[in-house]
C-alpha positions as CSV (number, residue, x, y, z in Angstrom):
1,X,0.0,0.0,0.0
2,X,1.0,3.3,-0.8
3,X,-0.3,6.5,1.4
4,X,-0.7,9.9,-0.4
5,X,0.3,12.9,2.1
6,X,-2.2,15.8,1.6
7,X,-0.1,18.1,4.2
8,X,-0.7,19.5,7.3
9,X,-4.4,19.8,8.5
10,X,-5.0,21.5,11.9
11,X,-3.1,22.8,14.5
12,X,-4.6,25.0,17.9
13,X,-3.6,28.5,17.0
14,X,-2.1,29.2,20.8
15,X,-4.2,31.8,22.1
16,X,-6.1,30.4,24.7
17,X,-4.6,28.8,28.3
18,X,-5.9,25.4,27.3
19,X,-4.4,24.9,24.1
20,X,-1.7,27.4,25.0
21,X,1.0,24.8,23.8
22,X,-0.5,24.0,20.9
23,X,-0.6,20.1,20.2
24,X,-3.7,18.5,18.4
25,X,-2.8,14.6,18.7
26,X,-4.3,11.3,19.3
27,X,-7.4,12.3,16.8
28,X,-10.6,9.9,16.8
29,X,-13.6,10.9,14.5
30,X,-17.2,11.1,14.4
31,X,-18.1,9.7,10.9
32,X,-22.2,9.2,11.4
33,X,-22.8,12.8,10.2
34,X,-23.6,13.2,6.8
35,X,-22.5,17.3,6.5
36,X,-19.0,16.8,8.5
37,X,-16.6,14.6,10.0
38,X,-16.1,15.5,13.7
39,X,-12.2,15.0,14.9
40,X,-11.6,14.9,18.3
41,X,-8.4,16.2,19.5
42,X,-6.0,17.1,22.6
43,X,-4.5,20.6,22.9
44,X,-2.1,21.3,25.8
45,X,-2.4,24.3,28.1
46,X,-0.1,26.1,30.1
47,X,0.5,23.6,32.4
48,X,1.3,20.9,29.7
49,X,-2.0,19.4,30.6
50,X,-3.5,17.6,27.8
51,X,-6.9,19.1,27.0
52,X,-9.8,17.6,24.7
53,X,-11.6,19.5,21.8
54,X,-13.0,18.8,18.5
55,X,-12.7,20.5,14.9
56,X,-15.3,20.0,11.6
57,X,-13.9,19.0,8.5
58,X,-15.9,19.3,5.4
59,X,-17.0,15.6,3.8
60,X,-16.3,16.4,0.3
61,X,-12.8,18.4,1.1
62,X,-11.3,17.0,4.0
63,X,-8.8,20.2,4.0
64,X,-11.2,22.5,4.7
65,X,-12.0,23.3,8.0
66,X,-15.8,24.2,9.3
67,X,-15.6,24.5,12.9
68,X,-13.0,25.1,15.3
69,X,-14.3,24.1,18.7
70,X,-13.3,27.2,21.3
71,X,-13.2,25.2,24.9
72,X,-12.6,22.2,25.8
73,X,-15.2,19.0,26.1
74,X,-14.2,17.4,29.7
75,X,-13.4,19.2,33.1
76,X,-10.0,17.6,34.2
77,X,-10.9,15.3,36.7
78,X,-11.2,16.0,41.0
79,X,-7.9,16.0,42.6
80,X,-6.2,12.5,43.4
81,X,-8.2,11.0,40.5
82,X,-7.5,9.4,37.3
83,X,-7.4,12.5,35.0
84,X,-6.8,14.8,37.1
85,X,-4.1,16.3,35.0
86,X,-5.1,15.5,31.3
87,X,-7.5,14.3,29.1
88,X,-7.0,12.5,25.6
89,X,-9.5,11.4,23.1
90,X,-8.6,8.0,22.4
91,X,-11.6,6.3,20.6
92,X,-14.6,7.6,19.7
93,X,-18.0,4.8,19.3
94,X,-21.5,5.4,18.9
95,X,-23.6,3.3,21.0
96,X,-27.2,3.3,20.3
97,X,-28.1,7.0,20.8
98,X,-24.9,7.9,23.2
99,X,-21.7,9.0,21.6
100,X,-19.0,7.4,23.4
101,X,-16.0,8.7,23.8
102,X,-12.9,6.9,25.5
103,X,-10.3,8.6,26.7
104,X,-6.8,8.7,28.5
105,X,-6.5,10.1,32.1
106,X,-3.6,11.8,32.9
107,X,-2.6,12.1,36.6
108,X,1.3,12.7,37.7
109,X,3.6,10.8,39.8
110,X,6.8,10.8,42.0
111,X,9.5,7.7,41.0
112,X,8.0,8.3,37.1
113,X,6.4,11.2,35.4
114,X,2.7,10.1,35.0
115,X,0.4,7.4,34.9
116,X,-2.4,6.8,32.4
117,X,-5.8,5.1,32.6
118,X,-8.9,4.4,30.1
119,X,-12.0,6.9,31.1
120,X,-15.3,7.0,29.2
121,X,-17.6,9.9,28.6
122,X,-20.8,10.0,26.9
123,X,-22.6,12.5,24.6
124,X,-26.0,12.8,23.1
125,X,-25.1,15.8,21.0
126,X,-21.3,15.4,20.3
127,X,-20.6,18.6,21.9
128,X,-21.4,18.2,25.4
129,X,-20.0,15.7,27.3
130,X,-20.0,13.9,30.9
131,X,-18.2,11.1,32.1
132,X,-19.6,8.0,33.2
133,X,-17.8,7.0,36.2
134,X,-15.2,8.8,38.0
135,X,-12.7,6.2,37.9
136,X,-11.3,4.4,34.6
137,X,-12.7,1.5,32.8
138,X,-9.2,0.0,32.0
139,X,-6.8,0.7,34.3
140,X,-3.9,-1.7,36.5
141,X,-4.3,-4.7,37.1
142,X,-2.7,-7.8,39.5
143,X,-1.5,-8.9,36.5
144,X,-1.2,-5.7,34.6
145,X,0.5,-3.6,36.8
146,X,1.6,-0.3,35.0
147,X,-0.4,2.0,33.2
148,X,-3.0,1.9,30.0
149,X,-3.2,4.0,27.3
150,X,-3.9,5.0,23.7
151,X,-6.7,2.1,22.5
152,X,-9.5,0.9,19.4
153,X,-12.7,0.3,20.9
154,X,-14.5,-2.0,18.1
155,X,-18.1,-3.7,18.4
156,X,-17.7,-6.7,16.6
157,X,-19.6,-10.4,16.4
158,X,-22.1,-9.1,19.4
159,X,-18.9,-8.3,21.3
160,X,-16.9,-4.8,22.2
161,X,-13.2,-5.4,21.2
162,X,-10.1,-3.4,22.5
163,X,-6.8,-3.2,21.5
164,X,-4.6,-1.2,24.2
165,X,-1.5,0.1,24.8
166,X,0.0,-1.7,28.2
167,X,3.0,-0.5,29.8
168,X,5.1,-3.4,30.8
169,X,7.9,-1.6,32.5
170,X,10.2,1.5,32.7
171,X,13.7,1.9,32.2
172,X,16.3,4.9,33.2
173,X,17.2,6.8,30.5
174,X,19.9,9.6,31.6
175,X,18.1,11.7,33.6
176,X,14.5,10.4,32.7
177,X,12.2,7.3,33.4
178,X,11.0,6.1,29.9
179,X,8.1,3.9,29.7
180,X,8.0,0.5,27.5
181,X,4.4,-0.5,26.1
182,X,3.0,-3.0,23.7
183,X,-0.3,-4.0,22.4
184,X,-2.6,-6.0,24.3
185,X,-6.4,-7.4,23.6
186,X,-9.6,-7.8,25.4
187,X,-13.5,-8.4,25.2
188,X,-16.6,-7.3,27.2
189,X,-20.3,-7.6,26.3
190,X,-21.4,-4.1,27.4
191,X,-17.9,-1.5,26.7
192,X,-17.5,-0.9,30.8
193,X,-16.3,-4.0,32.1
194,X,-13.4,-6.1,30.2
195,X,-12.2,-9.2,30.0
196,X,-8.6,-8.8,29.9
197,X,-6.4,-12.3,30.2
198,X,-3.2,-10.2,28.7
199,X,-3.3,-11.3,25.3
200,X,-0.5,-9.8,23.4
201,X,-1.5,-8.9,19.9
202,X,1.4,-6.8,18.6
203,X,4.7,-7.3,21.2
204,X,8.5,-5.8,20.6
205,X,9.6,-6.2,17.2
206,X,13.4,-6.8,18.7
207,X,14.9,-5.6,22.1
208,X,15.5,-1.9,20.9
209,X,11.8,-1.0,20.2
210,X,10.1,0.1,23.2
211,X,7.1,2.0,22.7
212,X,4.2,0.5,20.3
213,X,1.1,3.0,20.6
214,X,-2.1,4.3,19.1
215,X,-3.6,0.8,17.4
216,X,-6.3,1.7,14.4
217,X,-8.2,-1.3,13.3
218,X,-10.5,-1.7,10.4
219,X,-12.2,-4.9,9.4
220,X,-12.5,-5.2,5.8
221,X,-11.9,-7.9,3.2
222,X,-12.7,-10.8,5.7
223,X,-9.3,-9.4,7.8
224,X,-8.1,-7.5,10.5
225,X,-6.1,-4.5,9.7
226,X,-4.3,-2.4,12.2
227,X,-2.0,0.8,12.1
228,X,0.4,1.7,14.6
229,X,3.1,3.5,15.9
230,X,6.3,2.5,17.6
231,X,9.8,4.0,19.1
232,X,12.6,3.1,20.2
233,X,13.1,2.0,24.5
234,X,15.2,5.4,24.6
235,X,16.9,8.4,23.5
236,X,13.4,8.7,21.1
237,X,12.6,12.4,22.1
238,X,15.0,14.2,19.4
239,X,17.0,10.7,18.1
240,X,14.6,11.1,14.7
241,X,16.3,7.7,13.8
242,X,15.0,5.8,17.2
243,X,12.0,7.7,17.2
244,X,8.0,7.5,15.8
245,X,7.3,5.3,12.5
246,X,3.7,4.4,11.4
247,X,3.7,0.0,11.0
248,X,1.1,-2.0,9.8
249,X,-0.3,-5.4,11.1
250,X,-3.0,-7.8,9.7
251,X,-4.7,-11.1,11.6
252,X,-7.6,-13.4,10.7
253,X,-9.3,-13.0,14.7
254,X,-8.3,-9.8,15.7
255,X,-6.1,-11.6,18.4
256,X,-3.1,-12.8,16.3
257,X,-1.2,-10.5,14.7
258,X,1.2,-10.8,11.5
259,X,3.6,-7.5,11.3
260,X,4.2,-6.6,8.0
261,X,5.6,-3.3,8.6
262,X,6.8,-3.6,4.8
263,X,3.3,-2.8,4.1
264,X,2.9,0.5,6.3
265,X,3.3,2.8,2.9
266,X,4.3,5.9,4.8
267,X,7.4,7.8,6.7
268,X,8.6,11.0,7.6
269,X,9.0,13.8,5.5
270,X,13.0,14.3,3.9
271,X,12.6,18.1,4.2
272,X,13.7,19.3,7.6
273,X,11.5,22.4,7.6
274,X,8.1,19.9,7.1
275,X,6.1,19.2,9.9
276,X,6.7,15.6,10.0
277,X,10.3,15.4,9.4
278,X,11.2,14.3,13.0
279,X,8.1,11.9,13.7
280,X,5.5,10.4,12.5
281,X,3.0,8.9,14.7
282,X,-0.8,8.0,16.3
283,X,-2.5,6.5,13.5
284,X,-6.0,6.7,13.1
285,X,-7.5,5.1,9.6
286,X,-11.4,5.7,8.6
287,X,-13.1,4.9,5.6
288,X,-14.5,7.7,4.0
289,X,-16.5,7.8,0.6
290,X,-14.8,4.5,-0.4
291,X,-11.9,5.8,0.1
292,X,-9.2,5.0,3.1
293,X,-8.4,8.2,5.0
294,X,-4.9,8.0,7.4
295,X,-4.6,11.3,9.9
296,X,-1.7,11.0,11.9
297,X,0.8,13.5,14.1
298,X,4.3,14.6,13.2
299,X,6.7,16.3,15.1
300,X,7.1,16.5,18.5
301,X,4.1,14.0,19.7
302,X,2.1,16.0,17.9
303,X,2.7,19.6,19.0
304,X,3.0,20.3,15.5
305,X,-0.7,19.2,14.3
306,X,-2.2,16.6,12.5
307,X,-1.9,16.1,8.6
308,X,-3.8,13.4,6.8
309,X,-2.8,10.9,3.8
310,X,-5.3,8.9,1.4
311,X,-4.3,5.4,0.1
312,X,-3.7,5.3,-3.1
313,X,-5.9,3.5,-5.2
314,X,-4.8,-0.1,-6.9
């Protein structure tokens, strides 16, 4: 497959606290409207708290922009909770009349930087939005004892389906404690309480990749299909050869994955000044008018926007 880069899409324009550092990453969209496409994104405010919004984009020109949301969506969380400091769009579902929307919770700690957890807020309108619990719906485990993070929610064969990003462990890199995640799987019958047994569905490619994130699944063609992105264990932050690269994954179940990152069909940019030069990363894929739509994040985790890319036709 081959992925045609239409450029840079969207990118907060600074001038408010919460989006004061800019950042529009980890985008899930809305496609059951038939006048827009609603993307759901996370600006950053002063604080480097990540803070959740939505943009418009015209169906028939995805390039043009219709709406700019001006606040955020979600309240950051009570203190000592979950998401206290940050909330991420991660997955967006419609469920019967509610809009779901699943999110990471951001909350900081003292031996690592942070901790993340799987929240889920609910919408009848796609605007307004209130969480359903206080507390995550995926979070540690006995078995799973680090954080949770960037996921697919799918319904599927009279089942919800989730891949999500599980930290197995962190490591000392210079000054800094770097998390390690991979790809795990689970089911549930109503999207609140899962099932989770730790299956792995996409694991460490080889003992220098460290951080596999943001899975995209569609089902089409009688197969699983998933995008993702994945770093280097360390020295990722400005090393652009250790760090982001979209890969690509297929399976017959959903459960076992084949990686054929030969297949992904895009990288960064080779012009320093582009936007995704450094990075590339976050992977969300949508069908769209027949057509397959890729938006992803470039530099710096996504400080720099999000761009999108359409496959190229056979």
């Amino acid at each position: 497959m081959r992925w045609i880069k239409q450029g840079l899409l969207f990118c907060p324009d600074g001038q408010s606290e919460w989006n004061q550092k800019k950042y529009a990453h980890v985008v899930c969209a809305d496609t059951n409207y038939s006048d827009k496409i609603r993307l759901y994104y996370s600006a950053r405010d002063s604080k480097g708290r990540c803070q959740a919004s939505f943009i418009d984009l015209d169906p028939d020109n995805l390039s043009n922009i219709l709406y700019v949301h001006p606040e955020p969506i979600l309240d950051l969380g009570e203190a000592g909770t979950f998401d206290d400091c940050g909330i991420m769009p991660t997955w967006f579902l419609q469920n019967g009349e509610e809009k779901w929307l699943y999110y990471i919770g951001w909350t900081v700690r003292n031996t690592i930087p942070y901790h993340n957890a799987l929240g889920l807020a609910y919408s009848k309108d796609g605007i307004h939005f209130e969480k359903k619990f206080k507390g995550p719906v995926i979070s540690t485990t006995a078995t799973e004892p680090f954080f949770n993070g960037s996921a697919c929610f799918l319904y599927d064969q009279g089942k919800y389906k989730v891949w999500y990003l599980n930290c197995t462990h962190w490591l000392p890199d210079g000054n800094l404690m770097e998390p390690c995640y991979h790809i795990k799987y689970a089911e549930s019958t109503d999207g609140i309480n899962w099932d989770r047994k730790g299956q792995v569905a996409i694991d460490y490619r080889n003992e220098i990749e460290g951080g596999i994130s943001r899975p995209s699944v569609l089902i089409e063609d009688g197969k699983y299909k998933m995008w993702f992105s994945a770093r280097a264990s360390t020295d990722y932050r400005t090393n652009r050869s250790r760090s982001y690269r979209i890969y690509y994954a297929e399976s017959e179940d959903g459960i076992h994955w084949n990686r054929r990152d030969d297949l992904a069909g895009i990288d960064v940019s080779n012009d320093e000044q582009d936007w995704d030069y450094e990075m590339i990363e976050y992977p969300l894929v949508i069908k769209h008018r027949g057509q397959s739509i890729l938006f992803y994040n470039g530099n710096h985790f996504g400080q720099s926007g999000v761009g999108y890319a359409i496959l190229e036709e056979k």
